[in-house]
C-alpha positions in Angstrom: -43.8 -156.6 -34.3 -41.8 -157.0 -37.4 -40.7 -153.5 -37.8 -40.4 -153.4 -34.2 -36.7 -152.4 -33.5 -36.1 -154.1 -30.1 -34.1 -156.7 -31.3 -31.3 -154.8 -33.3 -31.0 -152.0 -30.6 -30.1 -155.0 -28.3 -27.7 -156.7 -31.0 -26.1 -153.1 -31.5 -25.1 -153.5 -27.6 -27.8 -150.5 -26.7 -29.2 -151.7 -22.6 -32.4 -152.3 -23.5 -35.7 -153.9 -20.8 -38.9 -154.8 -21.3 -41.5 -152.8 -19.3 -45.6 -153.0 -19.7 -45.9 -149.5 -19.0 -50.0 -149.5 -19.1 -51.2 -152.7 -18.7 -54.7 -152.3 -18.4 -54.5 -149.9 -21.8 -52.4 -152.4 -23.8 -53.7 -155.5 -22.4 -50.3 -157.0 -21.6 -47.9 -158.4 -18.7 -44.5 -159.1 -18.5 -44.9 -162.8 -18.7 -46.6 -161.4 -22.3 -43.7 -159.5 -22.9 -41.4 -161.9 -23.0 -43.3 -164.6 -24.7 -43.3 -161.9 -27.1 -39.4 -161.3 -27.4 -39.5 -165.2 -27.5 -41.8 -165.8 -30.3 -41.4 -162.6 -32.3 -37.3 -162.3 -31.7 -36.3 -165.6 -31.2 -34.3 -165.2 -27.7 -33.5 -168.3 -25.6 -33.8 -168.9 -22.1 -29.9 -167.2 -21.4 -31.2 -163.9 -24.0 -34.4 -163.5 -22.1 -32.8 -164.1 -18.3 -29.9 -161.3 -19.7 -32.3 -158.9 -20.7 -34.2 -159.3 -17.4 -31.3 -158.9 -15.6 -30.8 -155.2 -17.0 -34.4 -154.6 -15.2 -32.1 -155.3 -11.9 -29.2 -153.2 -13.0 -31.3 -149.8 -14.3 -33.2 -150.0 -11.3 -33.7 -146.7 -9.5 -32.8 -148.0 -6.2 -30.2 -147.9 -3.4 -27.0 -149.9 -4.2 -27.2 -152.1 -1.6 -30.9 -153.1 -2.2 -29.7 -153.7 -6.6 -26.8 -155.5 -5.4 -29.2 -158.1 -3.5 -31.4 -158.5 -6.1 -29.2 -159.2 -8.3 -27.2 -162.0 -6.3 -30.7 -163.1 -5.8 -31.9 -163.2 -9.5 -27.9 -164.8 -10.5 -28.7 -167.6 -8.0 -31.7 -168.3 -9.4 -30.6 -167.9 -13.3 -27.9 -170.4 -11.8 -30.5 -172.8 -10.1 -33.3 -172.8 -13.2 -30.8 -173.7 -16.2 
């Protein structure tokens, strides 16, 4: 994970998302993945609900069906501070 370059593509201001891709191949989850950004890149609660929230926004479905998840996922950011 160290030479891993997730971290500074995000600090550059690249959109970046965490994805699992394979999971029975690589053995992981998402609730993995983000202990993982946790541990290994030190985000906080507000980096880790941010870079969840671009899951929401490069989602590859109709605008009306993003724009509720999103209000949905804000309210409950909002609620679980």
């Amino acid at each position: 994970m160290a030479t891993h370059p997730f971290r500074q593509l995000d600090d550059r201001g690249l959109f970046v998302t965490v994805n699992t891709d394979d999971p029975p191949l690589f053995n992981t989850n998402l609730v993995r993945e983000y202990e993982v950004l946790a541990r290994e890149f030190g985000y906080n609660a507000a980096g880790l609900a941010r870079i969840a929230r671009n899951a929401f926004v490069a989602a590859g479905v109709e605008q009306p069906i993003k724009d509720q998840l999103l209000q949905e996922f804000d309210a409950w950011v909002s609620k679980n501070r």
